[in-house]
N, C-alpha and C positions, 0 to 999 in steps of 0.2 A: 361462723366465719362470713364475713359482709361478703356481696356479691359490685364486680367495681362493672362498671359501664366504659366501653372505650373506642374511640376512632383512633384507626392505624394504618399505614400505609406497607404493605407488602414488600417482598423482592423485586417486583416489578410493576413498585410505581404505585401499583393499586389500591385503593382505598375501602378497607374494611372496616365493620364495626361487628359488636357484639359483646358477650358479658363474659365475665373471668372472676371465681373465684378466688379472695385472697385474705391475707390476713391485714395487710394497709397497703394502701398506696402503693411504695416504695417495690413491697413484694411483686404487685400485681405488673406495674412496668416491668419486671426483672424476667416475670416469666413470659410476660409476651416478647421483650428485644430475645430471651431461647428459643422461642419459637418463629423467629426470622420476624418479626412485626416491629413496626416502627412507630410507638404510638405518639400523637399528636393532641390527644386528648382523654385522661381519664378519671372519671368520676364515681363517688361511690353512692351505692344504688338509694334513691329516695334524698340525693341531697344534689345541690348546685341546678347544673342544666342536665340531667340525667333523666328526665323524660325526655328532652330536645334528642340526646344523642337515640335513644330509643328510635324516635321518627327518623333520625339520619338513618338507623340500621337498615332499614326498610327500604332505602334509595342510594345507599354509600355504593352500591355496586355500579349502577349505572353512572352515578359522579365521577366515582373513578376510573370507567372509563373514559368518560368523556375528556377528563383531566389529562390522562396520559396517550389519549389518542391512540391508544391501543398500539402506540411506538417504539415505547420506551422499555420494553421488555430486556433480558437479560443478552437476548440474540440479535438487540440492534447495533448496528453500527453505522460510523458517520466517517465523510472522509477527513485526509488528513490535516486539508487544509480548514474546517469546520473546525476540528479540535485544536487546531496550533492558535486560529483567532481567540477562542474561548481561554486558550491558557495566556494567551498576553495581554489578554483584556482583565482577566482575576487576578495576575499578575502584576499587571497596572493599578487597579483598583486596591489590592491588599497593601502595596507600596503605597499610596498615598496615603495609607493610614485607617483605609475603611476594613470594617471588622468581615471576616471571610464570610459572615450566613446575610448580611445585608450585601455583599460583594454578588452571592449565588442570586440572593434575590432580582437585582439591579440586572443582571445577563440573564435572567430566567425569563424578564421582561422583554428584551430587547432583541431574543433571538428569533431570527428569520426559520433556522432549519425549526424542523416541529420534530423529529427524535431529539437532537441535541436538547430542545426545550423541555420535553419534558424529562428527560436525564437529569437536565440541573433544575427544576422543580422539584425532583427525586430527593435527590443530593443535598437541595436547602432543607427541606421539611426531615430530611434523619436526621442532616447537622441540629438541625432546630430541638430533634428529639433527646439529641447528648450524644450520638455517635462519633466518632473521631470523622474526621473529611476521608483518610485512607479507607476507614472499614464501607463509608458510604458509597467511595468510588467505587470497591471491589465486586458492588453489584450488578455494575456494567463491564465485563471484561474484554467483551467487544471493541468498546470505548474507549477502554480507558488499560491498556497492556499492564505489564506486570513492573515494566521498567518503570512506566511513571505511577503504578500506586506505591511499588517502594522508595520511589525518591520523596513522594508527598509526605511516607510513612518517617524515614530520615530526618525530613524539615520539622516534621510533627515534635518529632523526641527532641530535635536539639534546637528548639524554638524559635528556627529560621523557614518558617515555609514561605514570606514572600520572597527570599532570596533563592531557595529551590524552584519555586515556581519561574523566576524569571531564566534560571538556568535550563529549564523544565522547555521555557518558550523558545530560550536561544536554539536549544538542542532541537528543537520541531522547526522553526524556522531554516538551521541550514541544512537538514536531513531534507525540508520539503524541497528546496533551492536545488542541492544536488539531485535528486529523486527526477524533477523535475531537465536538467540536463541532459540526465541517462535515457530520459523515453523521448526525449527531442530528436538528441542523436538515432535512435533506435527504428522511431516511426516515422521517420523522414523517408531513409531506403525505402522501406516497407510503402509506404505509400505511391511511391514513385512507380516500385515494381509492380505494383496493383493497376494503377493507371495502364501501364505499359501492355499488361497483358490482357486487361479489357479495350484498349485501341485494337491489339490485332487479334484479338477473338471478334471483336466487329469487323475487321477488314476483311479476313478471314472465311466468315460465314456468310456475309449480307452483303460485301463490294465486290470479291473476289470472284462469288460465283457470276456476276449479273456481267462480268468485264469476260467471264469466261466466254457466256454466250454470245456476245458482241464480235468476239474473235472469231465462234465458228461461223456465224452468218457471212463476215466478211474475209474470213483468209478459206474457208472449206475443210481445212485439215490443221491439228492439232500438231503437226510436224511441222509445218512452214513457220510456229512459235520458235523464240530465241528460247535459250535453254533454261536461263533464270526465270523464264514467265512459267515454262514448265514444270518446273518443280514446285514453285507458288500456288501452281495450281492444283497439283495433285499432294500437298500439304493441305489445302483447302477441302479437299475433298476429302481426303484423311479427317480432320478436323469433324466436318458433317457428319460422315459416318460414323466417328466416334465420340462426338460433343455428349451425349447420359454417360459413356465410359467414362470418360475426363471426371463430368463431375460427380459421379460414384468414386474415382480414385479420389480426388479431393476433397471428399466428403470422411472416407476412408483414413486419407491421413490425416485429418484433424481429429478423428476418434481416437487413432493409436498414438498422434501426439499428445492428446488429455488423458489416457490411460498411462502410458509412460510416465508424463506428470507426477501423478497419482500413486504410483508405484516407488516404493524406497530405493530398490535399486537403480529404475529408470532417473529420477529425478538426482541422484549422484551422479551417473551419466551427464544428464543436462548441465548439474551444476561446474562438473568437470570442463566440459566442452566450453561453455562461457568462459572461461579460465583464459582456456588454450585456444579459444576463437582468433585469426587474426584482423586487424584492426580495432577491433572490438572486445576481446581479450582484456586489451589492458586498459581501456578503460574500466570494463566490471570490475577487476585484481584491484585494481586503486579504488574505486566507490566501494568493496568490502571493505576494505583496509581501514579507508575514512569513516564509515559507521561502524566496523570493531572499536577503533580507537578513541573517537565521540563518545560513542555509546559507554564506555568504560570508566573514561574519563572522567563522565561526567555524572555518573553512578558513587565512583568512589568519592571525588570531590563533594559531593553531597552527603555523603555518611552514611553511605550503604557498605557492610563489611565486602571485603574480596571476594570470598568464596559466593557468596549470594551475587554481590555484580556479574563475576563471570557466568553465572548459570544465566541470567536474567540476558546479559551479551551474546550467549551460545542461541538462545531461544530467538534473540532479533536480527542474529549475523543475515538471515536472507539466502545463507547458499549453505550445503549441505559441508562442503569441502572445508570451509573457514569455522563451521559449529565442532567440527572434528578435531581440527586442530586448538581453538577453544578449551575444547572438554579436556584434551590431554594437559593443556596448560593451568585445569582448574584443580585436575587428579596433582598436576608437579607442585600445587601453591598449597595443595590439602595438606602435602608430605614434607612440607616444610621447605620445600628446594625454590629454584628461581626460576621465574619464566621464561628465559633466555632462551634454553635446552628445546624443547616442545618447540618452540615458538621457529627456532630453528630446520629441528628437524620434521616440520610440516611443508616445507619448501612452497611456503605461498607467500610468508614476508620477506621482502624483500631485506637487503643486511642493513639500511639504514636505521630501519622500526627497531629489528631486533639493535643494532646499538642503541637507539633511542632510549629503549626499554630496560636497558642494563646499564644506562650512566640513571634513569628514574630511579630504579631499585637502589643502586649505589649512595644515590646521595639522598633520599627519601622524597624525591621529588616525583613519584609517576603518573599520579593525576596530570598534572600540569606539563611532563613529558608528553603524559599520552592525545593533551587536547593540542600540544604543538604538531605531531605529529598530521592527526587531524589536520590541521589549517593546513600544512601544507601539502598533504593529498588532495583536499578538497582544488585547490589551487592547482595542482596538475590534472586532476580530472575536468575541471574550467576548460585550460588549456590542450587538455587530450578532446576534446567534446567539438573546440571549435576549428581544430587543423581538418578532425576527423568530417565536420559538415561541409569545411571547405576543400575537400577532397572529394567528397560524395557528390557534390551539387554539378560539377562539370560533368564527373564521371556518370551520374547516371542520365544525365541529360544526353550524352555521347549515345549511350544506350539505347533511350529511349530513340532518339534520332536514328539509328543505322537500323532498328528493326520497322520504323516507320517507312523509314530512306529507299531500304529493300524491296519492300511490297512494293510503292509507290512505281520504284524505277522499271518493276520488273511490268506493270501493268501498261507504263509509258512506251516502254520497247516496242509489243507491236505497235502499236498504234504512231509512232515515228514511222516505221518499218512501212503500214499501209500508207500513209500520208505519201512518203517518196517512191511509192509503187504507183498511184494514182498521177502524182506528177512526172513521174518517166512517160505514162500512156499518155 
């Protein structure tokens, strides 16, 4: 049995060589794509360039690192606006008519990030080996979710992947838009209140005390203060004395909040409470709502079966409370019933979805039900996002004002106080 010669590229990226018995060609590929190798090159021993690969063996390990940067492994991952360019750019490209492994090629050049690059380096050289694009993607899971290698996997079978792709891009484009909304509204408060309580931990520790000693020098007694300086002051002193307590608690609660996280039950708590937060609340309930019914939409629209979308929908919902309800509508779709029921009695949709969802079923329309529903969530989530900043922006300014206002006036007081004591004398 002839002995074949071969360079192959691994699960991650890597580039190996070495020698494999077989009985031809054909065989010898078969059994290295079994053994997860991706070859790129293979020759039988004593014919073609089969001394050449011989010399690669010898150096293929350091090539291949240096190729994949040592990035591209199965535990990289890139964000999500990285990937939403790459899919409207292949997207773009396979629409014009360019073939998907010169499509890989052409972004594999042209990419800035170095994991994305060498991902789709990855990706060209399987395709290039005979792989399908789904089975090459599935090497990065990180990268590349389960949602979209089964919708690649869809466009594969039913010979429309530039058209899934470009639904592929819509679906990543307004998931990033809204995404992007949600943490505007979010971290705007949040930063506000950060500033706020770093102004008066400075006031507090460093003005506070140096205004105290100014006082006793010139009033002698700590009673001749008005009563709001008093209190400021021994808040301040409180503060000193206890500034490593503080931030031992705060240090404290951000451990038992990442533990919580981390925890199933806690993190249903969490995802509970976002629900029923108010202000805030209904924003989250409508952004679930809008990526169930996207994300669903446009799974089934693509020619992913039901029962596989829903799991695929349950895995990307993002909250624990909306995967639950999910799962019972995938158990009610397995047993031949309608989504309606479930969908009902998880009392997170509101009653328009679930009609939405029951005139889809009815008339065989529920893709195209489900991606309306979408738009117009997405649309009151817009609209819940920006009453909600222009609500916040006074009110936390108000905030920030009265605890600044506070200190301020209280340190003002004597110091009015001694001014018209010197002008009486």
């Amino acid at each position: 049995m002839p002995n074949f010669h071969y360079i192959a590229l691994d699960q991650n990226g890597q580039e190996t060589a070495g020698v494999i018995e077989a009985p031809n060609e054909g065989e010898a590929i078969g059994q290295l794509r079994r053994n997860q190798l991706y070859p790129t090159q293979v020759v039988e021993d004593g014919k073609g360039d089969s001394a050449a690969i011989r010399r690669r063996a010898r150096t293929s390990s350091a090539k291949g690192k240096t190729k994949a940067m040592g990035k591209t492994a199965a535990s990289a991952k890139v964000s999500g606006k990285v990937l939403m360019i790459f899919t409207r750019q292949l997207a773009t490209l396979i629409d014009s008519g360019l073939p998907l492994l010169r499509g890989l090629t052409v972004l594999g050049r042209q990419e800035p990030n170095k994991i994305m690059k060498g991902a789709i380096n990855t990706l060209a050289d399987s395709v290039q080996t005979g792989s399908t694009f789904s089975e090459s993607l599935s090497q990065f899971p990180r990268i590349f979710n389960k949602l979209y290698i089964n919708m690649v996997k869809a466009g594969e079978l039913g010979g429309v992947l530039e058209l899934v792709l470009n639904r592929l891009a819509e679906y990543q484009e307004k998931a990033q838009k809204l995404k992007n909304k949600i943490v505007a509204a979010m971290v705007y408060p949040l930063i506000v209140m950060i500033i706020a309580v770093g102004i008066m931990v400075f006031l507090m520790t460093v003005i506070v005390p140096k205004f105290e000693k100014i006082f006793e020098d010139m009033l002698g007694s700590r009673d001749k203060l008005p009563e709001l300086t008093k209190w400021v002051i021994g808040f301040s002193r409180w503060m000193q004395d206890n500034l490593l307590l503080l931030a031992a608690m705060g240090v404290a609660v951000f451990i038992g909040w990442q533990v919580l996280k981390s925890s199933k039950g806690g993190r249903r708590f969490i995802d509970q409470m976002k629900l029923k937060l108010p202000l805030f609340g209904d924003v989250q309930r409508k952004s679930a709502i809008s990526r169930f019914t996207r994300t669903l939409g446009t799974l089934v629209t693509s020619g992913v079966p039901i029962l596989q979308a829903l799991n695929i929908t349950r895995e990307t919902a993002g909250n624990i409370i909306i995967s639950d309800a999910i799962d019972k509508v995938h158990d009610a779709v397995k047993e031949g019933e309608s989504m309606v029921a479930p969908l009902e009695a998880s009392k997170v949709f509101p009653p328009m979805v679930i009609s939405m969802v029951d005139v889809g079923e009815e008339t065989g329309q529920l893709p195209e039900m489900l991606l309306k529903v979408a738009d117009v969530y997405e649309d009151e989530v817009d609209n819940a996002v920006s009453a909600l900043t222009s609500m916040l922006e006074p009110l936390m300014i108000v905030v920030l004002a009265v605890v600044v206002g506070v200190i301020v006036l209280a340190l003002f007081m004597p110091l009015i106080q001694i001014i018209q004591g010197i002008n009486n004398q």
